[in-house]
C-alpha angles and dihedrals in degrees: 000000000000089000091306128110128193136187120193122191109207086179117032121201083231087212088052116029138343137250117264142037092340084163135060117157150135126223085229096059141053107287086228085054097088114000125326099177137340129268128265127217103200097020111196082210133058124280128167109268115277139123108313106229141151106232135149133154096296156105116297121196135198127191125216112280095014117124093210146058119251105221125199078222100080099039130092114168099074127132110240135202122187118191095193122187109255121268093257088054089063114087119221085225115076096190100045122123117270136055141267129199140185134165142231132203128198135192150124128079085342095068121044086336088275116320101097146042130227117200124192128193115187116188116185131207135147090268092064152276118304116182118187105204111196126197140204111176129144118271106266083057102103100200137217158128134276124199119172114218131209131249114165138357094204092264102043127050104212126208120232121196127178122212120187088287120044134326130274123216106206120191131167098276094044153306124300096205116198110182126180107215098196115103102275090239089075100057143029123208137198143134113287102258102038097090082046106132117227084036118254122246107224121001116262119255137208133201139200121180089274107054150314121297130196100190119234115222124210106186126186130231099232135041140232100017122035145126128223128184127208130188120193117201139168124205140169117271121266147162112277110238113250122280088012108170095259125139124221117278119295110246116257 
């Protein structure tokens, strides 16, 4: 809708795909550019070597004491609800003006084991994709937002760059924008490696059969119950105005 086009897997094959948003893309732009299809932690198929990992565009979760993120990724026994618009509401044209909007929730032994409930809410225009993702964990859960990030297709390097606000994957044929809404005091964001102690050498990398990811990590400043609030966007590519808040290129 709008030029975009989402799947979502309630249910992932964990040898083949992963639960989630595992595909973000506009009919205007490459499909590698955002997000093709989700990444696979223990592919039954050949990928380049990098860190196996289940990751898509979706809520992560870390209890207390636990040295790693829980992604939705990489679950797939979890209870969903969709609330979908009716059929009327759905215009033939996919690319006509307006917006349409519909929710997911998921909970049981796929989130917390249990013990929380994650609820999504996707709107689409022709300005984006904004997903609202709210959660209700126990305290001890710590919340956030995963978004893998292209580097490479296999044939273009791209460039990321991250503003106070998200991070932008800008390749030759246009910009991948991810942007958190939510008032920057309420979130930090950064790739996953780079809070590693002792540092890490090189960040890690992830891969599906269409190109090689760094994920980017939106983590909220407070634990159990939270909302946070993402917009996707592509663009054509421009010079930035002078003195744009950009930091400097994000190692390879």
């Amino acid at each position: 809708y709008g030029g975009y086009h989402l799947e979502i897997d309630t249910k992932a094959d964990l040898n083949y795909d992963a639960t989630g948003l595992g595909r973000l893309v506009h009919v205007s732009f490459p499909m590698e550019l955002g997000l093709s299809m989700p990444l696979c932690g223990n592919p039954s198929y050949a990928v380049v070597p990098c860190e196996r990992q289940y990751a898509a565009i979706g809520p992560i979760w870390k209890k207390a004491g636990d040295k790693d993120w829980t992604s939705l990724a990489g679950q797939n026994t979890a209870e969903v609800a969709l609330l979908l618009p009716e059929p009327d509401n759905i215009p033939e044209d996919a690319n006509a003006a307006g917006q349409i909007s519909f929710q997911i929730t998921w909970q049981g032994m796929g989130v917390c084991d249990g013990a929380g409930v994650i609820t999504q809410k996707y709107v689409l225009d022709a300005k984006g994709v904004t997903i609202t993702t709210s959660f209700a964990l126990p305290e001890e859960y710590s919340l956030g937002f995963e978004v893998p990030l292209l580097l490479s297709d296999g044939e273009e390097t791209t460039r990321l760059e991250r503003s106070t606000d998200g991070f932008r994957v800008i390749g030759s044929s246009g910009i991948y924008k991810v942007t958190c809404l939510n008032p920057v005091n309420e979130y930090q964001h950064y790739l996953k490696g780079e809070r590693q102690r002792p540092p890490a050498r090189r960040l890690p990398r992830a891969a599906n059969r269409n190109g090689v990811y760094r994920l980017g990590l939106f983590i909220m400043e407070r634990s159990g119950q939270g909302v946070i609030t993402m917009h996707f966007a592509f663009d054509h590519y421009k010079q930035p105005e002078y003195g744009a808040n950009m930091n400097l290129e994000v190692e390879r």
